[in-house]
mmCIF file as Biopython writes it, N, C-alpha, C and O atoms, coordinates in Angstrom:
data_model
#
loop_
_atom_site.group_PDB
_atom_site.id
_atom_site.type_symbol
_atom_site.label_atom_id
_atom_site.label_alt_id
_atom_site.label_comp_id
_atom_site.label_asym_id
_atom_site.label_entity_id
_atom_site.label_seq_id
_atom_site.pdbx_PDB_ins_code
_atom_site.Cartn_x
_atom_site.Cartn_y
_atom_site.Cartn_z
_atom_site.occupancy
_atom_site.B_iso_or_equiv
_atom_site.auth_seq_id
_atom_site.auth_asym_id
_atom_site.pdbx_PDB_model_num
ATOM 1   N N  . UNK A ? 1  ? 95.972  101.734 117.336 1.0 0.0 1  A 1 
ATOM 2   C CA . UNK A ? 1  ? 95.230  102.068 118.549 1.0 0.0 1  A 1 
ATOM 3   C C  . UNK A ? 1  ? 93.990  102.843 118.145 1.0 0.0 1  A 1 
ATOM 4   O O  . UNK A ? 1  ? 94.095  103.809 117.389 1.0 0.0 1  A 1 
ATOM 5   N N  . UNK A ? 2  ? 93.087  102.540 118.515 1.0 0.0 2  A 1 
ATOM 6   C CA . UNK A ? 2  ? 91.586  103.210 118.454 1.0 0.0 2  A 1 
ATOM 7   C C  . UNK A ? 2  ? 91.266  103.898 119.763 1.0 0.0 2  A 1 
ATOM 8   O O  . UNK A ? 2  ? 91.184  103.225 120.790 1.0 0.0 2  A 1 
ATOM 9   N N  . UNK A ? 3  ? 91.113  104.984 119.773 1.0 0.0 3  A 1 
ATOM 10  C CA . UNK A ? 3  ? 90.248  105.579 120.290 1.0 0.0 3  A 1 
ATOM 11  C C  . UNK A ? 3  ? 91.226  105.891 122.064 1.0 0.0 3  A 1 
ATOM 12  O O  . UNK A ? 3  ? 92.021  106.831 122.054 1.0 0.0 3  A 1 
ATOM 13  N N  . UNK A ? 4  ? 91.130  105.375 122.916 1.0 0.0 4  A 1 
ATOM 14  C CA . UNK A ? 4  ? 92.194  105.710 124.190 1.0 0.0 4  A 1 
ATOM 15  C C  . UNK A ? 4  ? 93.073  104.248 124.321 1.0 0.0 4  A 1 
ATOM 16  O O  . UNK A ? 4  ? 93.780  103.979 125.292 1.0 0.0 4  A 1 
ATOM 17  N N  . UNK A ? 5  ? 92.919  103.560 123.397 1.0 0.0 5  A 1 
ATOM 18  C CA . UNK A ? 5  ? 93.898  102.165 123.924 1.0 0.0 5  A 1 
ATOM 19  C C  . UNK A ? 5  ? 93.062  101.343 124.452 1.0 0.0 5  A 1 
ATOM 20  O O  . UNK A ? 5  ? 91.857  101.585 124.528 1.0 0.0 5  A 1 
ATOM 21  N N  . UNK A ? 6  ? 93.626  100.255 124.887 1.0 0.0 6  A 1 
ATOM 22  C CA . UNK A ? 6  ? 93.332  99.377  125.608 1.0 0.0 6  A 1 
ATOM 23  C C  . UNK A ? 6  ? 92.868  99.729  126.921 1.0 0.0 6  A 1 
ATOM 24  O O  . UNK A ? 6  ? 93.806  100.206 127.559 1.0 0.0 6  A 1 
ATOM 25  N N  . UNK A ? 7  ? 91.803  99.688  127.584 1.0 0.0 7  A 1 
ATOM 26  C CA . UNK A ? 7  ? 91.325  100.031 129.024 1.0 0.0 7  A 1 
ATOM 27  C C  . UNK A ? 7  ? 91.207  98.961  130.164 1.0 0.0 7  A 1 
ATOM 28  O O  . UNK A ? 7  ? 91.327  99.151  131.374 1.0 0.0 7  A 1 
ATOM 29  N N  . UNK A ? 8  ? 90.907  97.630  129.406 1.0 0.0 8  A 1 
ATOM 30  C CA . UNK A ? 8  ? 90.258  96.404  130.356 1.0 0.0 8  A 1 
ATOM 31  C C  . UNK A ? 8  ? 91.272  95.434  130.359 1.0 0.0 8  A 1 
ATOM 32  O O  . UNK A ? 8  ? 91.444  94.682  131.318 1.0 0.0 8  A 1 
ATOM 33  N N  . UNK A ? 9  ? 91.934  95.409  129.370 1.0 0.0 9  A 1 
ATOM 34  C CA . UNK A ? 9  ? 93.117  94.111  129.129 1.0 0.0 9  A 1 
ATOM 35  C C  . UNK A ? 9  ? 92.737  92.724  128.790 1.0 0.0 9  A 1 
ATOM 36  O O  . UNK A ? 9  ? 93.244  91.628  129.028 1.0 0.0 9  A 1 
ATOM 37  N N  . UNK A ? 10 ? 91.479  93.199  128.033 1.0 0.0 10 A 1 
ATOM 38  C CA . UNK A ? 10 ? 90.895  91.713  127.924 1.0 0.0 10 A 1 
ATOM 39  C C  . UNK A ? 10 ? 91.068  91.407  126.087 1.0 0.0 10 A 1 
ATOM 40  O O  . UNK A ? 10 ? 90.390  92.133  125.360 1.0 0.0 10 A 1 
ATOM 41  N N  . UNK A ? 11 ? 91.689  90.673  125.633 1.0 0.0 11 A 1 
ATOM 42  C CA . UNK A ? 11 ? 92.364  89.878  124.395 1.0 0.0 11 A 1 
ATOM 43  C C  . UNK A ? 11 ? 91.367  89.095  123.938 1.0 0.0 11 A 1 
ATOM 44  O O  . UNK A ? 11 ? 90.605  88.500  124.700 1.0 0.0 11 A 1 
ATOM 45  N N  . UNK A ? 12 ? 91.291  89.029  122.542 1.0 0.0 12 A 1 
ATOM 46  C CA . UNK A ? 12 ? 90.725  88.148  121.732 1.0 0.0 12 A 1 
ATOM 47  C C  . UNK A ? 12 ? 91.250  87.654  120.267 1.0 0.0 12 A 1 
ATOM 48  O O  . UNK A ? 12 ? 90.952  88.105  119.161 1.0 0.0 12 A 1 
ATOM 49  N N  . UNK A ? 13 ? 91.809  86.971  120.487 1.0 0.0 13 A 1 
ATOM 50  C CA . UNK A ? 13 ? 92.886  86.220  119.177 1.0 0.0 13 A 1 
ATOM 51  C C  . UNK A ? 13 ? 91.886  85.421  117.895 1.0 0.0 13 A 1 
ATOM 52  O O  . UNK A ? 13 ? 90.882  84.842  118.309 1.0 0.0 13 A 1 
ATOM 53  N N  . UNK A ? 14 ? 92.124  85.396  116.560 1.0 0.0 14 A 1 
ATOM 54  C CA . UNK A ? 14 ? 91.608  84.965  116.154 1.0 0.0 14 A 1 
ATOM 55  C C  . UNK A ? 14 ? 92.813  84.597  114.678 1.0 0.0 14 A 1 
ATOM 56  O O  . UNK A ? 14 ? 93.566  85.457  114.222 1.0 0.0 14 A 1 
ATOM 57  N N  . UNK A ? 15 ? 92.742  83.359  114.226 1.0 0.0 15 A 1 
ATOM 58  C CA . UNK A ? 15 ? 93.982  83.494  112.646 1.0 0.0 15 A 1 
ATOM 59  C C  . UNK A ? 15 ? 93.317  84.073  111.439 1.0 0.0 15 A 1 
ATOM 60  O O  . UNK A ? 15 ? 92.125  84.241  111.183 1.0 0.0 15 A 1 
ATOM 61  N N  . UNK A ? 16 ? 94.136  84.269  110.932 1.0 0.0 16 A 1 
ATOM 62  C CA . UNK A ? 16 ? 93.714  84.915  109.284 1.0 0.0 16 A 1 
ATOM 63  C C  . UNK A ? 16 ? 94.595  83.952  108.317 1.0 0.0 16 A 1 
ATOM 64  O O  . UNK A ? 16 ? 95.797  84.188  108.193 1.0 0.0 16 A 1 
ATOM 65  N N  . UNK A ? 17 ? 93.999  82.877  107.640 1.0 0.0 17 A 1 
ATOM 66  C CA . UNK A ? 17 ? 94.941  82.240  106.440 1.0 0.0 17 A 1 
ATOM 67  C C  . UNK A ? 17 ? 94.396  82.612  105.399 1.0 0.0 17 A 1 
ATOM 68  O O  . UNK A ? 17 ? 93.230  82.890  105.116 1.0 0.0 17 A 1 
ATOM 69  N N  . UNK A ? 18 ? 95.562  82.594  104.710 1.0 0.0 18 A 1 
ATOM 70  C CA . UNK A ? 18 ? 95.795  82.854  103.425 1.0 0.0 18 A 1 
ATOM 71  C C  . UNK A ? 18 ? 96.242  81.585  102.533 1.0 0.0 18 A 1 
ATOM 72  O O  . UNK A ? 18 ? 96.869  80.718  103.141 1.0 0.0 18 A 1 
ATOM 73  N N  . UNK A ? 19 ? 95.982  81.371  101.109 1.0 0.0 19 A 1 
ATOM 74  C CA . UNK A ? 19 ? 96.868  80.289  100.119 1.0 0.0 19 A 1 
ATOM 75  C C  . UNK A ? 19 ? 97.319  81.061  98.929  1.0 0.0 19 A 1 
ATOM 76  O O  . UNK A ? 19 ? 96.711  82.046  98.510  1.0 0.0 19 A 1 
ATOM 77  N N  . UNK A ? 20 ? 98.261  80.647  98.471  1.0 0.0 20 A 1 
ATOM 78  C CA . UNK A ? 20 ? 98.602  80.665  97.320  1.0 0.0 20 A 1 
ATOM 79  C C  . UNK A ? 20 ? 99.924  81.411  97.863  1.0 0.0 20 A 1 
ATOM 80  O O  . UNK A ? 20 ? 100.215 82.452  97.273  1.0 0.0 20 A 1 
ATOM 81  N N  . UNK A ? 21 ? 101.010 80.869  99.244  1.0 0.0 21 A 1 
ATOM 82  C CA . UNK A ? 21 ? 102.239 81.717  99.099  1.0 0.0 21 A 1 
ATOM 83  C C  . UNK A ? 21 ? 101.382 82.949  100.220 1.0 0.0 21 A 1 
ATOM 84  O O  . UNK A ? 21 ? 102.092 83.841  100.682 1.0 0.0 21 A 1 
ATOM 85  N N  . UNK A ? 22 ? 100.178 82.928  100.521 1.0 0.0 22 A 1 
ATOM 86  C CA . UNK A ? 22 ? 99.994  84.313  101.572 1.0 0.0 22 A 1 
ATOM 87  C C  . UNK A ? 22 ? 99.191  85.071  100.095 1.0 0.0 22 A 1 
ATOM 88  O O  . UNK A ? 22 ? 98.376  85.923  100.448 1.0 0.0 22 A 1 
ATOM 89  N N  . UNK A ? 23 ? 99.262  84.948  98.978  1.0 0.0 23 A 1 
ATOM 90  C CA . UNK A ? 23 ? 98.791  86.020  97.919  1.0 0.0 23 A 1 
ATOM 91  C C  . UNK A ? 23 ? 96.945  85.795  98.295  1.0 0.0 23 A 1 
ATOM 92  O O  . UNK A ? 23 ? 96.456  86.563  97.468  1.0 0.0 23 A 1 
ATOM 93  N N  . UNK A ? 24 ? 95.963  85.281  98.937  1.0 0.0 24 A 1 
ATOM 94  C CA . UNK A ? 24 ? 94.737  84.810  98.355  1.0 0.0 24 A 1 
ATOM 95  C C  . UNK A ? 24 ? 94.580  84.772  100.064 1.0 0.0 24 A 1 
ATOM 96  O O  . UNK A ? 24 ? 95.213  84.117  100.893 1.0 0.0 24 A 1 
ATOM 97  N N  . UNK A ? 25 ? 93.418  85.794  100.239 1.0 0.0 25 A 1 
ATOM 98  C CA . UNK A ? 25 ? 92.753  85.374  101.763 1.0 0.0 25 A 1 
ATOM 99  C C  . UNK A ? 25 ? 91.638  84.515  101.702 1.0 0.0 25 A 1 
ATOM 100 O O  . UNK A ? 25 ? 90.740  84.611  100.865 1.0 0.0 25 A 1 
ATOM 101 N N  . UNK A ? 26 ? 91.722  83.482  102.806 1.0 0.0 26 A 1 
ATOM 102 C CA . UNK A ? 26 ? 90.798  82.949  103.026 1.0 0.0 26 A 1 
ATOM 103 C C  . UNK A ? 26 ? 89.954  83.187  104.446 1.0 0.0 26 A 1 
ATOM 104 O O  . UNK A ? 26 ? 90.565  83.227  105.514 1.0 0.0 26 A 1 
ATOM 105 N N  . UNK A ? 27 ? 89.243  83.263  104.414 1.0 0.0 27 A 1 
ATOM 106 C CA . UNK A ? 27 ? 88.362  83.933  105.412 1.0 0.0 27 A 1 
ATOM 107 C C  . UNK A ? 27 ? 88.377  85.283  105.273 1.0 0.0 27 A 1 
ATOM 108 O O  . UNK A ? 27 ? 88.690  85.948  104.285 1.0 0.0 27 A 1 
ATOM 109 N N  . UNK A ? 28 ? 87.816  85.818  106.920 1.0 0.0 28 A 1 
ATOM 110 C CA . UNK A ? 28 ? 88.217  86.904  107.102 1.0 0.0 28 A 1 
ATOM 111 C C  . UNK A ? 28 ? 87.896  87.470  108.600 1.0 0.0 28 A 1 
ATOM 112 O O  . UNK A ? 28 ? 86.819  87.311  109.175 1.0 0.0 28 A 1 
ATOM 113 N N  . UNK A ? 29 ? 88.705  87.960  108.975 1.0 0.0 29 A 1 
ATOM 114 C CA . UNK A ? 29 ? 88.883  88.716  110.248 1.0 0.0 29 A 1 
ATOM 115 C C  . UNK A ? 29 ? 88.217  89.936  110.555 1.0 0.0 29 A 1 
ATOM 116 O O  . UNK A ? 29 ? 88.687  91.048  110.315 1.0 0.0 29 A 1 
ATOM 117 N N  . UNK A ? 30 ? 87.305  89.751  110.998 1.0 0.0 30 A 1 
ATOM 118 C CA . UNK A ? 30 ? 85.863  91.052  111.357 1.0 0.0 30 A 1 
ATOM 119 C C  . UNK A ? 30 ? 87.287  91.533  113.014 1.0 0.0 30 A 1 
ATOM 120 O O  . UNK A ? 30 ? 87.757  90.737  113.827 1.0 0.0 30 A 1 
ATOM 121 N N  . UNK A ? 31 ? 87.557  93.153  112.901 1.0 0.0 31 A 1 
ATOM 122 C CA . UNK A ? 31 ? 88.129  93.268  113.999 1.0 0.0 31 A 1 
ATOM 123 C C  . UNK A ? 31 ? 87.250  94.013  114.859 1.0 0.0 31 A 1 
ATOM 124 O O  . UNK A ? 31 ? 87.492  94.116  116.061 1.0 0.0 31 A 1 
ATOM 125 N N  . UNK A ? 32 ? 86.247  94.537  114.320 1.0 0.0 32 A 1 
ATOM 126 C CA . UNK A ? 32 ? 85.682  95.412  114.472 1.0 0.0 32 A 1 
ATOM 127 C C  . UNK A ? 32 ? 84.320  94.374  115.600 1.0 0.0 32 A 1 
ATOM 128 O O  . UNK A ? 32 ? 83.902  94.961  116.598 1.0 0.0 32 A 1 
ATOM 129 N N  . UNK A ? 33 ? 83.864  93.158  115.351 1.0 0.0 33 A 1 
ATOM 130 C CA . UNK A ? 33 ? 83.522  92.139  115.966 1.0 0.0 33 A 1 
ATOM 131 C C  . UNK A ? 33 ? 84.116  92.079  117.354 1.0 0.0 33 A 1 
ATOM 132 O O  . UNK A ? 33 ? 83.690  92.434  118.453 1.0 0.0 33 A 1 
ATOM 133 N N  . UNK A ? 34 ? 85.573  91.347  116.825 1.0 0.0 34 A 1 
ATOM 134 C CA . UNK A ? 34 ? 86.370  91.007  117.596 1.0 0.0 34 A 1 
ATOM 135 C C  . UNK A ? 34 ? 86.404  91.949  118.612 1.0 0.0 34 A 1 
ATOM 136 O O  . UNK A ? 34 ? 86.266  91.440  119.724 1.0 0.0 34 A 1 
ATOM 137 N N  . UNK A ? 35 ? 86.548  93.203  118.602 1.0 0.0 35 A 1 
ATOM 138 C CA . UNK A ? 35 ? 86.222  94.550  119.735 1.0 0.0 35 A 1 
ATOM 139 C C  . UNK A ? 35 ? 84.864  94.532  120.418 1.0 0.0 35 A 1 
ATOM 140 O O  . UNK A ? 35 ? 84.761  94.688  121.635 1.0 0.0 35 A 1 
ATOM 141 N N  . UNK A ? 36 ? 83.586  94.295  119.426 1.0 0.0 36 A 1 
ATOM 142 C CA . UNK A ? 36 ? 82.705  93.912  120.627 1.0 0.0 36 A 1 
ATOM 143 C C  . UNK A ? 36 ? 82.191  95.683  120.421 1.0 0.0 36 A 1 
ATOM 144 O O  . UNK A ? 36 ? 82.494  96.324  119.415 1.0 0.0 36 A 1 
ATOM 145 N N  . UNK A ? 37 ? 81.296  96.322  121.701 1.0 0.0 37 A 1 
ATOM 146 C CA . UNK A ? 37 ? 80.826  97.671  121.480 1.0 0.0 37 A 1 
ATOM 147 C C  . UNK A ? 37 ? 81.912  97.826  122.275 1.0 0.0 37 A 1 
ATOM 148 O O  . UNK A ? 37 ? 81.428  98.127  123.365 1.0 0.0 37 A 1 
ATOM 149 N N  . UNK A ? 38 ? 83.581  97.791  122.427 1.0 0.0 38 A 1 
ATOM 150 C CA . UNK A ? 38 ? 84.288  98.475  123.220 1.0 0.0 38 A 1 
ATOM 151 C C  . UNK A ? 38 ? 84.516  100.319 122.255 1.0 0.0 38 A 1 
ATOM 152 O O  . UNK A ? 38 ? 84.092  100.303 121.100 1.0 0.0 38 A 1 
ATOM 153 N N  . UNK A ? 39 ? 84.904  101.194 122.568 1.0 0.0 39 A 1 
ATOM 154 C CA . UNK A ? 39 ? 85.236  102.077 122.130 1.0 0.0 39 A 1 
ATOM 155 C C  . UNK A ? 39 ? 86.622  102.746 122.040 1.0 0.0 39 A 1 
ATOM 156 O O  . UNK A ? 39 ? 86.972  103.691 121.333 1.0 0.0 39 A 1 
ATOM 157 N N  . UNK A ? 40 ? 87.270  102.077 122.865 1.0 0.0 40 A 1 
ATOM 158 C CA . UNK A ? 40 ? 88.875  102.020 122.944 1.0 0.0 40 A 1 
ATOM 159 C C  . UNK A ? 40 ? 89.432  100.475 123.237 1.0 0.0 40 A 1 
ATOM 160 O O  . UNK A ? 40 ? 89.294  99.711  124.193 1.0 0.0 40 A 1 
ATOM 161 N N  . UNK A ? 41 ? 90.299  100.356 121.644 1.0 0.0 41 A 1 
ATOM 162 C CA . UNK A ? 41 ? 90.721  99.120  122.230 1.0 0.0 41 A 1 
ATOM 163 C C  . UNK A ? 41 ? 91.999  99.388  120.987 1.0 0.0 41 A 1 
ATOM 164 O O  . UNK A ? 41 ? 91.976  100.307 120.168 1.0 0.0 41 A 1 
ATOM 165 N N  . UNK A ? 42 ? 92.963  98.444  121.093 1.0 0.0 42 A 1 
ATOM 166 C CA . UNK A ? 42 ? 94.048  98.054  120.065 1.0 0.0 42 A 1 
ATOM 167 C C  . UNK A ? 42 ? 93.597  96.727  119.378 1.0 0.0 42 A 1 
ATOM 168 O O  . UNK A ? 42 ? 92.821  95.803  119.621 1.0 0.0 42 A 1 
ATOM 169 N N  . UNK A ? 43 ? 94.776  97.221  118.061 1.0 0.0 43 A 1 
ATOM 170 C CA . UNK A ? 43 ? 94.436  95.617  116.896 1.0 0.0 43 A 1 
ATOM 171 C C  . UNK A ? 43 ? 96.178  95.860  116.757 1.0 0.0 43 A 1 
ATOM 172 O O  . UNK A ? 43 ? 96.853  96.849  116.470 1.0 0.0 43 A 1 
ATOM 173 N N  . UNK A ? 44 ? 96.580  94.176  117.177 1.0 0.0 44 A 1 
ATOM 174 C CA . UNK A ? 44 ? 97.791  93.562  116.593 1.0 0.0 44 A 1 
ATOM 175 C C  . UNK A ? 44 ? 97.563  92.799  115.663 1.0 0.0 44 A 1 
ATOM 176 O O  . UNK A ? 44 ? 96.430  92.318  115.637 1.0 0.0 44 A 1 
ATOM 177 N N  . UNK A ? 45 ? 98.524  92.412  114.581 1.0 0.0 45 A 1 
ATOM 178 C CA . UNK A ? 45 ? 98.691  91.796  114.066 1.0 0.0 45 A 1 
ATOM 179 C C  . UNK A ? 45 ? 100.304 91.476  113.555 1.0 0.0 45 A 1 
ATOM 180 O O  . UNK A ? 45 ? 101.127 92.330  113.222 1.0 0.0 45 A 1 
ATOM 181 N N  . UNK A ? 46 ? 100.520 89.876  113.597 1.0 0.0 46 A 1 
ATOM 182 C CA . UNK A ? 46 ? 101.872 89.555  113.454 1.0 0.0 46 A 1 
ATOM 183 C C  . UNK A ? 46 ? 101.573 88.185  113.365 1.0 0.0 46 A 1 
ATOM 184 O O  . UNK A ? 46 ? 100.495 87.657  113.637 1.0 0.0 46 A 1 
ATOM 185 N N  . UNK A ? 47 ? 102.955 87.460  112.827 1.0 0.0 47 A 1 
ATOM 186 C CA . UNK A ? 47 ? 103.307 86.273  112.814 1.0 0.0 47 A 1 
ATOM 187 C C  . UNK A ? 47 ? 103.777 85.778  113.492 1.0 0.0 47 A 1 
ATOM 188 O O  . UNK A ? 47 ? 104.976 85.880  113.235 1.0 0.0 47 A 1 
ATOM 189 N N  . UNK A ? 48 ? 103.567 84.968  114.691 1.0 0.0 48 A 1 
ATOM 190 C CA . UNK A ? 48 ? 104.041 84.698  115.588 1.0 0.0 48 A 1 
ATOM 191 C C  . UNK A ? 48 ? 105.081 83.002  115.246 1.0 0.0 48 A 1 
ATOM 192 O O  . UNK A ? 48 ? 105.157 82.401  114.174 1.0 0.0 48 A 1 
ATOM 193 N N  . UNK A ? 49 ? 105.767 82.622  116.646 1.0 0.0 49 A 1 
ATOM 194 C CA . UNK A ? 49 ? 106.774 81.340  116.095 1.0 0.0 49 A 1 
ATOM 195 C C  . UNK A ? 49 ? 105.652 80.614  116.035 1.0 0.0 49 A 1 
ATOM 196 O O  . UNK A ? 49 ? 105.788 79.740  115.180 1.0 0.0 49 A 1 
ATOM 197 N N  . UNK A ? 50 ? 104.246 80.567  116.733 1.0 0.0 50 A 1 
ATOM 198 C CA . UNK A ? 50 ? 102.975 79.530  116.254 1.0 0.0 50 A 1 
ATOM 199 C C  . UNK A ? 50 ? 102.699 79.724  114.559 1.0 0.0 50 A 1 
ATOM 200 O O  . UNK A ? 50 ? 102.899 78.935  113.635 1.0 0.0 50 A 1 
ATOM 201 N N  . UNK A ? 51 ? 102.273 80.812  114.567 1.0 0.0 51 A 1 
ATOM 202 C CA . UNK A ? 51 ? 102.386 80.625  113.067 1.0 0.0 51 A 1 
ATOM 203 C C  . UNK A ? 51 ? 103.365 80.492  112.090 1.0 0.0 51 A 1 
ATOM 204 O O  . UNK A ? 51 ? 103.058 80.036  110.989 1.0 0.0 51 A 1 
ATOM 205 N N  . UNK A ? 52 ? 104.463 80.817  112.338 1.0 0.0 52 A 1 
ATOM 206 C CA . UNK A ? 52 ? 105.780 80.259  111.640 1.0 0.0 52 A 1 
ATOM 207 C C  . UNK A ? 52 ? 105.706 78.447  111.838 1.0 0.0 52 A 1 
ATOM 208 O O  . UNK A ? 52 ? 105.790 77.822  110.781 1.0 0.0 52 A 1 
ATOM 209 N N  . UNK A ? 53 ? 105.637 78.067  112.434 1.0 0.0 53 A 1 
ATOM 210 C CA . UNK A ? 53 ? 105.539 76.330  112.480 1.0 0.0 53 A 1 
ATOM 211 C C  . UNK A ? 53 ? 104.382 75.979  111.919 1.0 0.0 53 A 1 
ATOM 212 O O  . UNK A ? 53 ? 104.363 74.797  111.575 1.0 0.0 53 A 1 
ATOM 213 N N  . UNK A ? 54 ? 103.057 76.806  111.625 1.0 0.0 54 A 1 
ATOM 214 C CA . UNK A ? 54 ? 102.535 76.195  111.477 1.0 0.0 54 A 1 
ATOM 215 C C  . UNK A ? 54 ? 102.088 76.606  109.604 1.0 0.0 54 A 1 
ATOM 216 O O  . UNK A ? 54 ? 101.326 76.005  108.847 1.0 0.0 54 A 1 
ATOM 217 N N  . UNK A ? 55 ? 102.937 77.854  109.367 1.0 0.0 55 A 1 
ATOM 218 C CA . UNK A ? 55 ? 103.283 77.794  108.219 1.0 0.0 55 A 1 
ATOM 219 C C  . UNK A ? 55 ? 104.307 76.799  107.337 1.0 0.0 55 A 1 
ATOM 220 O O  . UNK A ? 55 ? 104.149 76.446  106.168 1.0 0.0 55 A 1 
ATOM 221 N N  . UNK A ? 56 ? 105.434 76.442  108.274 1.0 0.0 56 A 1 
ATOM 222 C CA . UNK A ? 56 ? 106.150 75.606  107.509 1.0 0.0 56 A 1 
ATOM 223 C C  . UNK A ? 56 ? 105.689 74.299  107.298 1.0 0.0 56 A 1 
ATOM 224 O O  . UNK A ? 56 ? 106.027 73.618  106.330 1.0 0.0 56 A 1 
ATOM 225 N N  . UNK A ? 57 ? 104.763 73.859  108.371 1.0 0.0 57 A 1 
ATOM 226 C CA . UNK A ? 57 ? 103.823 72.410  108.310 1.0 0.0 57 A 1 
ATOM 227 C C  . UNK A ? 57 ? 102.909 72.454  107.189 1.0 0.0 57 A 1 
ATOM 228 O O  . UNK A ? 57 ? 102.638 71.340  106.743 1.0 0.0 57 A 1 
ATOM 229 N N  . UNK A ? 58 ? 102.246 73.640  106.492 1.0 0.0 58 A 1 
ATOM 230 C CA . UNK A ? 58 ? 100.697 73.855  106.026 1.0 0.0 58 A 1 
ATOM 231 C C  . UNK A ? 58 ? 102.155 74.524  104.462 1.0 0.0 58 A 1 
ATOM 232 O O  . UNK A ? 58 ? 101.807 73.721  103.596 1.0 0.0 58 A 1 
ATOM 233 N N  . UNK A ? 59 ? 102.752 74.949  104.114 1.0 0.0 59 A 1 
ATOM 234 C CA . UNK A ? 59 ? 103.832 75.001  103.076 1.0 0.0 59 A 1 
ATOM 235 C C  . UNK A ? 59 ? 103.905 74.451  101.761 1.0 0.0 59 A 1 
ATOM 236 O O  . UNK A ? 59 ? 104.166 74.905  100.647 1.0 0.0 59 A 1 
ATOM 237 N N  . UNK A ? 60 ? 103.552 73.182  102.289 1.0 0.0 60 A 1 
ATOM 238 C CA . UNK A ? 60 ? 103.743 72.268  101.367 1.0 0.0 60 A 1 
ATOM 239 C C  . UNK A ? 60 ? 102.070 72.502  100.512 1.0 0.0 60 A 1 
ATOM 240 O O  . UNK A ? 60 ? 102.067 72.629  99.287  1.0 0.0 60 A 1 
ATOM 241 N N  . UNK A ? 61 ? 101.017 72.528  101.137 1.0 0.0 61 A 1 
ATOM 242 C CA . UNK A ? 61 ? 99.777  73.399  100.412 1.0 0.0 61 A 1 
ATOM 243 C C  . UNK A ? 61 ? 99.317  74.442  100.361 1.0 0.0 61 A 1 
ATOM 244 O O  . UNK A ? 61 ? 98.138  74.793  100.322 1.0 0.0 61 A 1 
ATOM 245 N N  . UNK A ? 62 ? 100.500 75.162  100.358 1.0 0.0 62 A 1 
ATOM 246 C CA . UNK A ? 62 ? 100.419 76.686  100.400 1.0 0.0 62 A 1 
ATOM 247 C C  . UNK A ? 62 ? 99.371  77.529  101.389 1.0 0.0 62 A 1 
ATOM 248 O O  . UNK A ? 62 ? 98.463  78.163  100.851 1.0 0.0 62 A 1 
ATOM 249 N N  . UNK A ? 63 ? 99.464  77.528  102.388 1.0 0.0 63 A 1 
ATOM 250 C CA . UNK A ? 63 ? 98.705  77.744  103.207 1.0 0.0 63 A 1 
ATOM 251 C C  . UNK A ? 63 ? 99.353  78.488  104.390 1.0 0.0 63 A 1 
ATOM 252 O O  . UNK A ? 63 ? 99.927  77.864  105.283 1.0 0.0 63 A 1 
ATOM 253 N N  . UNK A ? 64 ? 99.251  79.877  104.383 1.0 0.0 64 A 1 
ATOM 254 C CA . UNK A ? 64 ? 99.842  80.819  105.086 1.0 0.0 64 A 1 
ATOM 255 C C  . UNK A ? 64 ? 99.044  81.251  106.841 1.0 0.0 64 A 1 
ATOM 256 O O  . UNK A ? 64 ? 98.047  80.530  106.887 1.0 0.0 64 A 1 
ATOM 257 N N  . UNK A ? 65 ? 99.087  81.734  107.611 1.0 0.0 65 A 1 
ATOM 258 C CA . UNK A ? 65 ? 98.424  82.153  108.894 1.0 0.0 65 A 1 
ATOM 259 C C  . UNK A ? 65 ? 99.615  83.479  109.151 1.0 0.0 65 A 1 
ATOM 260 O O  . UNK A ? 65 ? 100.776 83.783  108.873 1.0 0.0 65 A 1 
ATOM 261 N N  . UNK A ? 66 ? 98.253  84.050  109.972 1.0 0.0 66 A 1 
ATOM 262 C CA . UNK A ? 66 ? 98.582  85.240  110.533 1.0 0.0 66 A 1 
ATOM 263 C C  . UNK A ? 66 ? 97.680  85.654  111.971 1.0 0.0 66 A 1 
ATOM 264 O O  . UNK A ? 66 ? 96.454  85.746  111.915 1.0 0.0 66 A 1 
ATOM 265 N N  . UNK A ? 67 ? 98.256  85.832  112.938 1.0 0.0 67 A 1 
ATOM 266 C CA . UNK A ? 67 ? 97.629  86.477  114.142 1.0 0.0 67 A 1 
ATOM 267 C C  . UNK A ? 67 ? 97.233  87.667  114.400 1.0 0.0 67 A 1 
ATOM 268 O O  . UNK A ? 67 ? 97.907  88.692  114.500 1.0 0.0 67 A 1 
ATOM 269 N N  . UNK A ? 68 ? 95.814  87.473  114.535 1.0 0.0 68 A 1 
ATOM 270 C CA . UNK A ? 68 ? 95.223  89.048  114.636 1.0 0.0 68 A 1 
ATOM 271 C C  . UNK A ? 68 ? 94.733  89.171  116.183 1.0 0.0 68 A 1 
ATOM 272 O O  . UNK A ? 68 ? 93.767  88.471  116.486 1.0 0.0 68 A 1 
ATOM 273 N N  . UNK A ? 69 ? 95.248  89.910  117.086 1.0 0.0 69 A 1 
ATOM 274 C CA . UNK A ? 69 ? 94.660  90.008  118.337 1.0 0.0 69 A 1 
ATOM 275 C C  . UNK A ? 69 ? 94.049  91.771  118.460 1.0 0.0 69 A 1 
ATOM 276 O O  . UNK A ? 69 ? 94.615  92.697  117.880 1.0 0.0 69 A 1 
ATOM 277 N N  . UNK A ? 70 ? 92.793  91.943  119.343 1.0 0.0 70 A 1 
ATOM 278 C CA . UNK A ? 70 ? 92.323  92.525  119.585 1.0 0.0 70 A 1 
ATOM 279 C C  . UNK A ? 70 ? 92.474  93.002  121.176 1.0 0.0 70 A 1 
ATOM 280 O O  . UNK A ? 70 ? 92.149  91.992  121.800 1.0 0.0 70 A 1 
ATOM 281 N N  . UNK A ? 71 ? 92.807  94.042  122.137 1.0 0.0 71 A 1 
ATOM 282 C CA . UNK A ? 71 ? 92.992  94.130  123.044 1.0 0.0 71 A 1 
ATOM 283 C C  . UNK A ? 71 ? 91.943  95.329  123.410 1.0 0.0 71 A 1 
ATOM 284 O O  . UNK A ? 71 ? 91.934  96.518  123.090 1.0 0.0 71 A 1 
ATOM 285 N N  . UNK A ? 72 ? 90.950  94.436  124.314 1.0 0.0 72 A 1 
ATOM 286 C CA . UNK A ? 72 ? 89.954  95.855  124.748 1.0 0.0 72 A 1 
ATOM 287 C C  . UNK A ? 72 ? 90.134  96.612  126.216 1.0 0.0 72 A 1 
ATOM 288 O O  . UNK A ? 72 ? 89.438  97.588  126.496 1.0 0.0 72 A 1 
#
């Protein structure tokens, strides 16, 4: 949580993959973007059952995901 929390309830999701097993990021997740000039907002991050399926599909080329949501 940054700053007083979440105030507006407005979400912005974005993935973060990784290869090599999750060891090697590819891309990258600006959260600080993703917030926008809010001054209170939250950052989740988790694996959701979307990314669990869509890890076991992407597996076979090592190709990991992760959900990063932003709540302003």
């Amino acid at each position: 949580i940054v700053g007083n929390g979440p105030q507006t309830g407005i979400k912005v999701e974005r993935k973060q993959w990784y290869a090599l097993w999750g060891l090697v990021p590819v891309g990258f997740v600006d959260t600080k973007e993703l917030a926008g000039d809010a001054k209170d907002y939250e950052i989740y991050t988790r694996q959701n059952a979307g990314d669990f399926f869509l890890n076991l599909l992407t597996g076979i080329v090592t190709f990991q995901s992760r959900t990063v949501t932003v709540t302003k």
